[in-house]
Each structure stands twice: as C-alpha cells, then as structure tokens.
MARDREN-236615 format. One record per residue (C-alpha): residue number from 1; residue in one letter; y, x, z. Coordinates in steps of 0.25 Angstrom, whole numbers, always signed. Layout:
// MARDREN-236615
[NUM 'A' [Y X Z]]
...
END
This chain:
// MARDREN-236615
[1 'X' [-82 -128 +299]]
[2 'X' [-67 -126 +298]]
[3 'X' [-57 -115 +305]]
[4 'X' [-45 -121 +305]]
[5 'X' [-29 -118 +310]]
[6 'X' [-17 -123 +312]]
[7 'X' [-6 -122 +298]]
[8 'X' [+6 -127 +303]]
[9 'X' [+12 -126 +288]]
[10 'X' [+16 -139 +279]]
[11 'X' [+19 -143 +265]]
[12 'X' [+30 -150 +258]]
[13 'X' [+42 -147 +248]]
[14 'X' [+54 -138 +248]]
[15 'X' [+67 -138 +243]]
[16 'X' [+72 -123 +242]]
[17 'X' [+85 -120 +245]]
[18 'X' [+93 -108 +248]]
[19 'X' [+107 -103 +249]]
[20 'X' [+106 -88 +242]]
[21 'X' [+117 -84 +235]]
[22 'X' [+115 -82 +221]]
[23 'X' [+121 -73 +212]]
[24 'X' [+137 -75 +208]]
[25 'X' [+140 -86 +196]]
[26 'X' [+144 -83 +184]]
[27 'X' [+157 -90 +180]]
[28 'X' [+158 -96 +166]]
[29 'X' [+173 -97 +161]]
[30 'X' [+177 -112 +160]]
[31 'X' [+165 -116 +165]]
[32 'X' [+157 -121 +177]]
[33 'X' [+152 -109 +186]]
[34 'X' [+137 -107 +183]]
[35 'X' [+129 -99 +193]]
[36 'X' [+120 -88 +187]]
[37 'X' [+107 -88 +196]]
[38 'X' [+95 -77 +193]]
[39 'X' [+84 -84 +191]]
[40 'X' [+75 -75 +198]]
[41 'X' [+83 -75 +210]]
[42 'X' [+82 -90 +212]]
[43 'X' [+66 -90 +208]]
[44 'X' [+66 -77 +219]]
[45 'X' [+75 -84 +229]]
[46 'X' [+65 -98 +225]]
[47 'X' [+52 -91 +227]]
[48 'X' [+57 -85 +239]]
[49 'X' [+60 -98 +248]]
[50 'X' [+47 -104 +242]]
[51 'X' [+40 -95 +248]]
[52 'X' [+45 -94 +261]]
[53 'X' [+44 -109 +260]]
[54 'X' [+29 -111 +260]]
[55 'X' [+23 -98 +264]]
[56 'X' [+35 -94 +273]]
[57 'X' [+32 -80 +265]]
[58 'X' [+39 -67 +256]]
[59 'X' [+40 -70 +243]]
[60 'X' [+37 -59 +238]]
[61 'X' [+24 -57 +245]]
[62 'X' [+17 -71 +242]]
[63 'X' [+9 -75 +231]]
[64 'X' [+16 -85 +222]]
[65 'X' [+1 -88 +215]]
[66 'X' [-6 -89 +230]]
[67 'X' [+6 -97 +236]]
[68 'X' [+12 -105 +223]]
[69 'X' [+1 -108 +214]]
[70 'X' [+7 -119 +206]]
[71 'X' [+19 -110 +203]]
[72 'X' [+10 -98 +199]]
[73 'X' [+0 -106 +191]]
[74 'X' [+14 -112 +183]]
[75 'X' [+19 -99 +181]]
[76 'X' [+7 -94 +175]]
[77 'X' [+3 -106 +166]]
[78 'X' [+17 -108 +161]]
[79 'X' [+25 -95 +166]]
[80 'X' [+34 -103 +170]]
[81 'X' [+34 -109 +184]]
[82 'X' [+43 -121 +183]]
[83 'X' [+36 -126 +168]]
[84 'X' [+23 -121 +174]]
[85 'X' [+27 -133 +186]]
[86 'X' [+32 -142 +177]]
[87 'X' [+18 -143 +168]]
[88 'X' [+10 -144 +180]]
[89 'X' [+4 -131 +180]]
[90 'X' [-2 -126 +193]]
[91 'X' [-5 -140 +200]]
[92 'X' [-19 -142 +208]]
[93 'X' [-27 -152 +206]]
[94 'X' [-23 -159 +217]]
[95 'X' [-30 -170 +228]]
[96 'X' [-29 -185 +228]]
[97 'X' [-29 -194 +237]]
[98 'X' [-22 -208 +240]]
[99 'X' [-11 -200 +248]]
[100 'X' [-9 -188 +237]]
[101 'X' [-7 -200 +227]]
[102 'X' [+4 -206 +237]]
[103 'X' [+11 -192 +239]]
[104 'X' [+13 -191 +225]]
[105 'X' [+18 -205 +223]]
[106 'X' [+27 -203 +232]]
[107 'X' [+31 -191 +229]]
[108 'X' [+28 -184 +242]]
[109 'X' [+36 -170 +243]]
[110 'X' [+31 -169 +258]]
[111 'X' [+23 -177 +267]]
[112 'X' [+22 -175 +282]]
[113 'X' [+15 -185 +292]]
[114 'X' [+18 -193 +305]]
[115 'X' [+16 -186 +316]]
[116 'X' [+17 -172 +310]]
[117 'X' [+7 -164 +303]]
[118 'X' [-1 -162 +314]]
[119 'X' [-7 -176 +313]]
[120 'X' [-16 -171 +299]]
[121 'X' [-25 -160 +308]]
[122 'X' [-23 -170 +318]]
[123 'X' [-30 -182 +309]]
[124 'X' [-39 -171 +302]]
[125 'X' [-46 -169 +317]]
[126 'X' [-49 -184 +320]]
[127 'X' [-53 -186 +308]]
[128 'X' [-62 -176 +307]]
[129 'X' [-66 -176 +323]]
[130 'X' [-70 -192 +317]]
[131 'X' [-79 -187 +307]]
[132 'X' [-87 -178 +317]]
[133 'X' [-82 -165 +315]]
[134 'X' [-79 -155 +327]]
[135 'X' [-66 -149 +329]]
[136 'X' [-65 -135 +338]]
[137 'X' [-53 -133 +342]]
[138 'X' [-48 -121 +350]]
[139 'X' [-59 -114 +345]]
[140 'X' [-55 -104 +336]]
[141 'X' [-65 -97 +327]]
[142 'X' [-68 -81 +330]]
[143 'X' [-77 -76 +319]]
[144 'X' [-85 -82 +307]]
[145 'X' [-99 -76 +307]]
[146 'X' [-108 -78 +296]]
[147 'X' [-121 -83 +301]]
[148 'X' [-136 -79 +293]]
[149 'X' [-138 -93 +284]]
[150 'X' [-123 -93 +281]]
[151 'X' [-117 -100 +295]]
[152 'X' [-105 -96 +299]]
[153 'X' [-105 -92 +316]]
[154 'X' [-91 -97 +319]]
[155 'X' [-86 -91 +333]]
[156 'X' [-77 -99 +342]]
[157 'X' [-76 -91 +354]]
[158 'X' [-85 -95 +364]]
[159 'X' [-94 -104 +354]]
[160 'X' [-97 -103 +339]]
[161 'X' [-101 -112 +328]]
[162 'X' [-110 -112 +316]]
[163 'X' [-104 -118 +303]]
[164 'X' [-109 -118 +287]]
[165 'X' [-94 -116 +281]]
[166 'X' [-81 -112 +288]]
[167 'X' [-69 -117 +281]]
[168 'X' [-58 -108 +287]]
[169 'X' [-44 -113 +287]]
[170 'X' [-40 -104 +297]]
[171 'X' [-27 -93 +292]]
[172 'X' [-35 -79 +284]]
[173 'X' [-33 -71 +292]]
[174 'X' [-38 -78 +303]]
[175 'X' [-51 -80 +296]]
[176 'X' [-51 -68 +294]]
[177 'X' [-54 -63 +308]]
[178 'X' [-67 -71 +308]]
[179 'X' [-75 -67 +296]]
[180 'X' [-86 -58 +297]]
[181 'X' [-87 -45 +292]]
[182 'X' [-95 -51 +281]]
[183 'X' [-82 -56 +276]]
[184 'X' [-73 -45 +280]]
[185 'X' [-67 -45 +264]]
[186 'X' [-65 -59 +265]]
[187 'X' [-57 -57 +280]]
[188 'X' [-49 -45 +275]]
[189 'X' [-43 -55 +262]]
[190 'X' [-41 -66 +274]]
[191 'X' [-33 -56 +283]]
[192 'X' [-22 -53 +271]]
[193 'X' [-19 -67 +271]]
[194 'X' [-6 -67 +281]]
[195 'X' [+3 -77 +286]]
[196 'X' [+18 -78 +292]]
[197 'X' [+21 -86 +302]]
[198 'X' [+34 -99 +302]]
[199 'X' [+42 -103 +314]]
[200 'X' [+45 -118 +309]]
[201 'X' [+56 -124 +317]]
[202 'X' [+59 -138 +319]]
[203 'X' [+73 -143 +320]]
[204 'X' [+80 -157 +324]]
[205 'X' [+95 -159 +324]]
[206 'X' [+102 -174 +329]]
[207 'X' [+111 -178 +320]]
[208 'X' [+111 -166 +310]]
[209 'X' [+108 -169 +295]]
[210 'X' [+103 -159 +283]]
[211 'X' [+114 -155 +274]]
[212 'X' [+104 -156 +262]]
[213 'X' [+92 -164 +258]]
[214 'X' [+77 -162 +255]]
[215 'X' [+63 -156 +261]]
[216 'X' [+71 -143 +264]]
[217 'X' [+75 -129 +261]]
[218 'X' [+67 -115 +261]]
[219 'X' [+76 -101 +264]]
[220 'X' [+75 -90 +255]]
[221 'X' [+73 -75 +262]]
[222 'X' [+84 -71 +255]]
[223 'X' [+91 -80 +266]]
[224 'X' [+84 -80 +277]]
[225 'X' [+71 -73 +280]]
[226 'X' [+67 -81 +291]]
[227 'X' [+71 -97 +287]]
[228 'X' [+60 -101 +278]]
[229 'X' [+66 -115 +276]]
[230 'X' [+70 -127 +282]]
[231 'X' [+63 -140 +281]]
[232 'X' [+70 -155 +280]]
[233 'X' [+62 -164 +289]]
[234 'X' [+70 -174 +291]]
[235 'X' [+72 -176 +277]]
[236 'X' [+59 -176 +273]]
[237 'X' [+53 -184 +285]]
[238 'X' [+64 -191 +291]]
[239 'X' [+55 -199 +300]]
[240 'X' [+52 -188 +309]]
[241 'X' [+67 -186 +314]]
[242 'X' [+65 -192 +328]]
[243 'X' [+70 -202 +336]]
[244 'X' [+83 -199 +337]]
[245 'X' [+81 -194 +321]]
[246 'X' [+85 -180 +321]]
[247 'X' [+86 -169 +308]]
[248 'X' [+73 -161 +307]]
[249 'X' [+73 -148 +299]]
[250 'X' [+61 -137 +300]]
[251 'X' [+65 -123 +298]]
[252 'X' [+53 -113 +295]]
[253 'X' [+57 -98 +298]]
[254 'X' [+47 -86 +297]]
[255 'X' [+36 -83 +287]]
[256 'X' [+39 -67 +281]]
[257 'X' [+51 -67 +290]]
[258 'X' [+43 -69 +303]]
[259 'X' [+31 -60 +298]]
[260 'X' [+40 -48 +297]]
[261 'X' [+46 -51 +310]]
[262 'X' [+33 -51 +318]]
[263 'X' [+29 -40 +309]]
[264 'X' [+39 -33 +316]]
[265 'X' [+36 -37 +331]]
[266 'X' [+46 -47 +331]]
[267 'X' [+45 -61 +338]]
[268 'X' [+55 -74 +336]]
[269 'X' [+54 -84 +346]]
[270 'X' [+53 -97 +344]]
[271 'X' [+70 -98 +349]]
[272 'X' [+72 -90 +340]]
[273 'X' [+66 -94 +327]]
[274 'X' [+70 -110 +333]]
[275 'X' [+85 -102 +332]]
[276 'X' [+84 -97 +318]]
[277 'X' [+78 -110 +313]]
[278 'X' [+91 -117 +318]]
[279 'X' [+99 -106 +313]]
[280 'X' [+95 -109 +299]]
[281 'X' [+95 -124 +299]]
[282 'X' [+111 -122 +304]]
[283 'X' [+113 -112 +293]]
[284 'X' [+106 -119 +282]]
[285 'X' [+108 -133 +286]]
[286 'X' [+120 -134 +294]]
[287 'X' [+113 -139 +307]]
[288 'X' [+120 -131 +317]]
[289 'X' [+119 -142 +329]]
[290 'X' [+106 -137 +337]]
[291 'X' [+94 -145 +334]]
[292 'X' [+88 -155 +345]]
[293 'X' [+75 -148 +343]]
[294 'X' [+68 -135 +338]]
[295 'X' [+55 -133 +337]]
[296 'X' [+49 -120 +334]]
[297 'X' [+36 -117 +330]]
[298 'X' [+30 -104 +324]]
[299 'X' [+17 -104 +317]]
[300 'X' [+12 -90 +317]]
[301 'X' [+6 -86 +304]]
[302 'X' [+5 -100 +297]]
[303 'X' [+8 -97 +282]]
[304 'X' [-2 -88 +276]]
[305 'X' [+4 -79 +265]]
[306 'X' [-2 -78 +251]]
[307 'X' [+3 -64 +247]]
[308 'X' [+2 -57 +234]]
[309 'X' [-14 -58 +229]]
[310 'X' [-18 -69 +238]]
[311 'X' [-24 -78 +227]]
[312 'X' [-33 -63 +226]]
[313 'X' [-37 -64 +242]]
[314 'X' [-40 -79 +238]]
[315 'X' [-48 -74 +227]]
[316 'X' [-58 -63 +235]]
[317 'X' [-60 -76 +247]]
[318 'X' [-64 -84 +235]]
[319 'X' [-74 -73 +229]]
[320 'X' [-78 -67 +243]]
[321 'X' [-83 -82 +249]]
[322 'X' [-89 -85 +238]]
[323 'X' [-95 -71 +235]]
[324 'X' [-100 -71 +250]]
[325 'X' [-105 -86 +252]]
[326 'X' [-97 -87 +264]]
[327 'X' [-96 -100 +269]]
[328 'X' [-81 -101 +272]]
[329 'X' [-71 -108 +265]]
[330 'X' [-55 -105 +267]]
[331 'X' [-44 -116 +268]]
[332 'X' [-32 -114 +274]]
[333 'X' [-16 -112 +271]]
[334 'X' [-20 -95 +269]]
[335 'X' [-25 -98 +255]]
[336 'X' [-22 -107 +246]]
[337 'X' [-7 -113 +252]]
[338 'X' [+0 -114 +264]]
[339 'X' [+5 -129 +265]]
[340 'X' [-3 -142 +273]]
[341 'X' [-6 -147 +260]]
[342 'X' [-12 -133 +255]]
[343 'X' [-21 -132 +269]]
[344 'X' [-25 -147 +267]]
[345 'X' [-30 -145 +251]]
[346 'X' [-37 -130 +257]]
[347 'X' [-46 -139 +267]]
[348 'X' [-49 -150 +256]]
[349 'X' [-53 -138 +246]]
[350 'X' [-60 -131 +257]]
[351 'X' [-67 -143 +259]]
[352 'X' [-71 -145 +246]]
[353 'X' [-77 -130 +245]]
[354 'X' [-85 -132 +256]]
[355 'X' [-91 -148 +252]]
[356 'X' [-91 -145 +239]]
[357 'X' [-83 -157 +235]]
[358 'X' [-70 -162 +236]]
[359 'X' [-72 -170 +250]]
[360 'X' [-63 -182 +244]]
[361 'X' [-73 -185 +233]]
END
C-alpha cells in the first residue's frame, strides 16, 4: 500500500542573477578600470539565491551535504567544488532508458509536457487502474497500527484496511501523526522535518517582451526577502503562449520570508501576494503594463527543509527501520530532494526496496 500527496514543486535549470552592489573598483592609472569583487561575497551572495531557488529556504539554515550533494561530495574529494565538478566527482549512478538517452542527446536543460504536469499522476492512475490496482481517493489515512504477524491496521475513517508494507510518500511530519507509539522515536525524527510554504504567481502580458534571455533569474535576500525568482516561460516553452500568444513569466514568492510572517500571525491574501509578484516583474524586468492575467496559487508547506544534521535524522530512520523490522518504506520530496525528478527516482528506489530488484530489470 502507498500513502500519497500532492508536491506541486518542479525541476529544471537556473540562471542566477542579481543586481547587488559590489564594492567600489579600484582604478588602475592608464588603464581600464577593474572591479575588485570579494570572493566570498559572490560565493555568499551565490549560495544564497540558490538556495532560495530550490528550497525556497535560509541559507544559513540548510544543509549544503543534505540539499547539494554533488557539490559537497566535489568539495570533499577534490576540496575544491568547481575542479571536484569538472572530474566528475559526486554523480549517481543514474537510470536509462530510451527517453533519458534522448534527453541527453538532445541536451535537454528542462523538459515540461503537453497539457501541464498534471497529465503524469493523471497517466500514473490509468495505468495502474488498468493493471488492477485500487485507488482510495478522499480517504485519507488516520493512523498506522502494527498488527500481531507484522500487518499494518491502516485507518481510513469510517473503514480500514490490511496491508504487508506501507510505502509512505506523504510529508514527515504528517507521517508522523500516524505511527504507533511503538515507533514514537522514529515520529519524533519525522516531526523535525519542517517545510515553508510558495505562493507561485502566473503572469501574462499582450505584446510585452523580456529585456533578457534564458530560463530565468533567482533573487538574493539581500534584495528582496520575499521574491524567490522569476521563471522565463515563454522562453523555454514558447508553445504555451495562447492564442492570441502572450509573454508568460512565473514569479515564486514566500519560503523563509512567509514562514516568519505566519509565525507572527500574519496572513497575505492572494491580492496581495498577486500585487507584489507584479511589482517585481515591473521592477526587475520592466513590465510595467498590467498583465492580462494573474494567477495565484499558494501551496501551503510544499518544500520540506533539510536543516543542519538532516543527513543524521536520515541516518537513525535508516538504522531504527531496519533495527525494528518495520514494514515501512519512505519516499517522498522530505528526504532525499525536493524536485519532480528527485520524487520520481524516490518512488523507483522505494520500489526496489520493497521487490527486491530493480522493477525495470
């Protein structure tokens, strides 16, 4: 049995830009003026937009090991991060198949499909509703109750079901309202991993054009603490601009911001957080003209946050699982990244846990 949700998050390359002030050039006599920039202030100001880019998070909260492994693994092998990158140090093994093979042919940076990304969970459910499997839906689980002979007593409500092995891809902390007591160690660990919340704004603008060129740009605290970044969508995808074709951007607002905000009781409306997302595409890409449509959504805790020791929280679900014999197996954007393509790779490995081989062999 599986316990799904919903992660509205997606994947894809970013271009970092921002428009800090560094600090004053020197001027050579006779020669062309040089600027002097401090290094850490540009791998600081680097690191912060990142991120705020993929886990909408503090900087200096987050776990560069548990959120950027291929950068901690090249630091650590070559202690260097750009030679450790450019050796190859870090990389997975990674999956084939006859569509990874045409991604990298093709050099994909991104990859979207028709319809929206809805139409994946939406293929995953007739698929799988084909091959005889049952789909509850509006049923969401209440409590996981470990059952003499090892059965899991999954409650639904008003009705309950018996299953040999749960995979749980639902957010940790949820899971960790429906343990048992048995596994109150393992809930207390779950509960620590937190998650902010992202407003993501759609724009369109009739006859408007971008000032600059590429997937698009993330924001650095520094100048402003609630813009996480602007997405590029007609440039990536310009065969979802509409009929009459307009200029799509996504602006992404929230994460640490928004966290501290509600922490203090207060609420942004959906007007305004629409306002603020235009304000920044005025200011930082000159579309001052309203847009012909804004859509605001706001996806209440989506991004998990892999603080400082979450690799070690990782480490006691590992050893506590396999020290109890639970039957559970944990897949999900709370542990092991945050992107589409992170969740789709935790199912397949989840799913290889459990059948004891890879399903594609």
């Amino acid at each position: 049995m599986a316990l799904c949700t919903h992660c509205p998050r997606a994947s894809g390359s970013t271009t970092t830009t921002s428009h800090t002030s560094l600090p004053s050039p020197h001027l050579l006599p006779g020669r062309k003026r040089i600027d002097v920039v401090d290094p850490g202030q540009v791998a600081s100001l680097a690191m912060d937009s990142l991120c705020r880019g993929v886990f909408a998070g503090n900087s200096q909260e987050l776990s560069i090991r548990s959120c950027f492994p291929s950068l901690f693994q090249a630091e650590q092998s070559h202690r260097s991060v750009l030679l450790g990158l450019l050796l190859g140090a870090g990389k997975r093994p990674q999956p084939d198949s006859a569509l990874i093979q045409k991604a990298r042919a093709e050099r994909w940076s991104q990859w979207s499909l028709r319809g929206g990304l809805e139409t994946l969970p939406q293929a995953l459910d007739a698929y799988l509703t084909s091959k005889g499997v049952t789909i509850l839906r509006g049923q969401p689980a209440c409590s996981l109750t470990l059952e003499a002979g090892g059965f899991w007593k999954v409650s639904l409500g008003d009705s309950s079901l018996e299953a040999n092995h749960v995979i749980s891809a639902v957010p940790a902390p949820v899971l960790s309202q429906l343990l048992p007591l048995k596994a109150a160690p393992l809930a207390s660990t779950l509960a620590t991993i937190t998650a902010v919340s992202v407003a993501v704004v759609n724009l369109q603008y009739q006859g408007a054009q971008l000032p600059v060129q590429g997937f698009g740009h993330l924001v650095p605290s520094s100048e402003d603490p609630g813009v996480l970044g602007i997405v590029y969508d007609s440039v990536a995808f310009p065969e979802q601009d509409g009929s009459p074709p307009g200029l799509r951007v996504t602006v992404m607002l929230g994460g640490s911001w928004l966290h501290a905000l509600e922490a203090g009781g207060q609420v942004l409306s959906q007007e305004v957080l629409g306002q603020l997302a235009q304000e920044a595409a005025a200011t930082q890409l000159g579309l001052k003209e309203p847009p012909s449509r804004c859509l605001v959504h706001l996806h209440q805790n989506c991004i998990p946050q892999y603080t400082l020791g979450h690799w070690q929280k990782l480490e006691m679900v590992t050893r506590f699982l396999a020290a109890q014999k639970l039957p559970l197996t944990l897949a999900g954007a709370s542990y092991e990244g945050v992107a589409v393509n992170d969740c789709i790779e935790s199912g397949r490995q989840a799913a290889i846990h459990v059948l004891g081989a890879d399903p594609n062999s």
